[in-house]
Residue, then its C-alpha position, 0 to 999 in steps of 0.5 A: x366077644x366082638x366089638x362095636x367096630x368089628x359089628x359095625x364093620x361085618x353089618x357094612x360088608x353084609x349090606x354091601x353084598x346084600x345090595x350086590x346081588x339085589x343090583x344083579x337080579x334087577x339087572x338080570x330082570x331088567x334084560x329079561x322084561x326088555x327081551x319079554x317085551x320087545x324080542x331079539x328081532x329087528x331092532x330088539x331092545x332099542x324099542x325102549x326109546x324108539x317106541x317112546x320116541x314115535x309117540x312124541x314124535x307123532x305129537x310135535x308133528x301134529x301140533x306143529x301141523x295144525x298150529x295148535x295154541x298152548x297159551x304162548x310164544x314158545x316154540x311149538x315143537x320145544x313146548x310139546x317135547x317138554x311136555x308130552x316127554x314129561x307124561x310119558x315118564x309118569x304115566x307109563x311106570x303105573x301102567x307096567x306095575x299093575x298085576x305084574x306079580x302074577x307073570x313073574x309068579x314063578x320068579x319067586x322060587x328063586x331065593x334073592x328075588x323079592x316082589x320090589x325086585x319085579x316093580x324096580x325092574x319095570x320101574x326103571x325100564x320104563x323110565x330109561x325108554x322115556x329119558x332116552x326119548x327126551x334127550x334124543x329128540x333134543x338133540x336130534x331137533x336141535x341138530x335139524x335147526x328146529x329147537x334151542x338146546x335147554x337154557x339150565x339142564x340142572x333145572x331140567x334134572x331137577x325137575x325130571x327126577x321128581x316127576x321120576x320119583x313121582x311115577x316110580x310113587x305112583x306104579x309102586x302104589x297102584x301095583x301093589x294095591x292092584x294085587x289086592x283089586x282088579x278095581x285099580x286097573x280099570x279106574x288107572x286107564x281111564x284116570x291116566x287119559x283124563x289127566x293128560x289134559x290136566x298133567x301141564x303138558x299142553x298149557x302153562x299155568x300163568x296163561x290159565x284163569x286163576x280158579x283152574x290154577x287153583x284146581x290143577x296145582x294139587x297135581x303134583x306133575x303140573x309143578x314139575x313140568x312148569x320146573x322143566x319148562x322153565x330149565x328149558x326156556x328160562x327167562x322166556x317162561x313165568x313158571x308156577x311151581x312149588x316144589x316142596x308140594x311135589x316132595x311131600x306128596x312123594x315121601x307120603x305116596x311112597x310111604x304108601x306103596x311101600x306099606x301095601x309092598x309089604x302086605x302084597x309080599x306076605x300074600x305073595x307064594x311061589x308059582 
């Protein structure tokens, strides 16, 4: 009869192979959308962060261009890399996520492939392209003179990897419940252009009026992007932010998700 060390020892080596194969079917997932999505051609899988890059490149210039005002002294083009960098990470993920089970249909035939294995692959694609676009252009714009390197990057981590938490949330949700809905899609497009405006990257919320702060701080990307902005400017920003809101809503939203995975996973069969 075994031991209680013995079958705590044979869990641990169960689970540490069981996460092995699962780290190289993501892997193996991950090569695959890229090469999907972007081909073997021209510059092939460095579209993960050039085409990230074009969009908040095109942005900065245009707001640098016309003089657009965000509601302080900071620098435009440091303000708008923060700021549209930050969309691209959390509005990105939702919109690879929803009905990408049926394309990867046939994928299930396979025996270590699982339907999270799909979402964790987009997931992650989705959020290197938009990570990898943020620090090339900070250090290409602070190479050219144009911007200041950020005053505390742990601030920036910090608040990076919640609005990452809060994309990965949200597509996990909207993916799944997509499966069940075409609904999802067409309120999701939309939705996601509407609260641009609303997301924090174009304003600070200490220069808004007090009844619109109210109304935006449910948005729970507004107070990762004050976090981000102020690990970026520091001292020259008065950043509204709460934190603990930001977790809560991500624990509870990923709950979720993780709720219609289950469900959508039942219903998934191969082919």
């Amino acid at each position: 009869m075994m031991t209680l060390y013995e079958r705590t020892s044979t869990g641990l080596r169960r689970l540490m192979r069981s996460l092995a194969i699962q780290k190289r079917v993501i892997y193996a997932l991950l090569m695959r959308e890229a090469l999907t999505r972007y081909g073997r051609h021209n510059i092939g899988v460095f579209w993960l962060f050039v085409e990230p890059m074009t969009f908040t490149l095109g942005v900065t210039l245009l707001w640098t261009a016309t003089g657009a005002s965000h509601g302080s002294q900071l620098p435009i083009a440091a303000f708008a890399l923060t700021g549209y960098s930050s969309v691209l990470l959390w509005r990105n993920m939702p919109g690879r996520c929803i009905h990408a089970i049926e394309p990867n249909a046939s994928l299930m035939y396979h025996r270590n492939v699982r339907v999270i294995d799909i979402y964790l692959a987009r997931i992650i694609l989705e959020g290197m392209g938009a990570t990898s676009s943020f620090v090339v252009l900070t250090l290409i714009f602070h190479f050219l003179n144009v911007i200041d390197l950020p005053e505390d990057v742990f601030k920036i981590i910090i608040g990076w990897s919640l609005l990452a938490w809060f994309g990965a949330s949200l597509a996990l949700a909207l993916g799944t419940l997509s499966e069940r809905s075409e609904i999802v899609e067409k309120i999701w497009h939309p939705g996601s252009y509407l609260l641009f405006p609303l997301s924090g990257a174009a304003f600070m919320l200490s220069a808004m009026p007090p009844d619109f702060q109210k109304g935006v701080k449910w948005l729970p990307m507004v107070h990762c992007t004050e976090y981000i902005r102020e690990g970026y400017f520091g001292s020259k920003v008065t950043s509204i932010y709460d934190l603990q809101y930001v977790v809560i809503f991500n624990i509870v939203l990923t709950l979720i998700g993780l709720s219609q995975l289950k469900i959508v996973a039942n219903r998934v069969t191969p082919g």
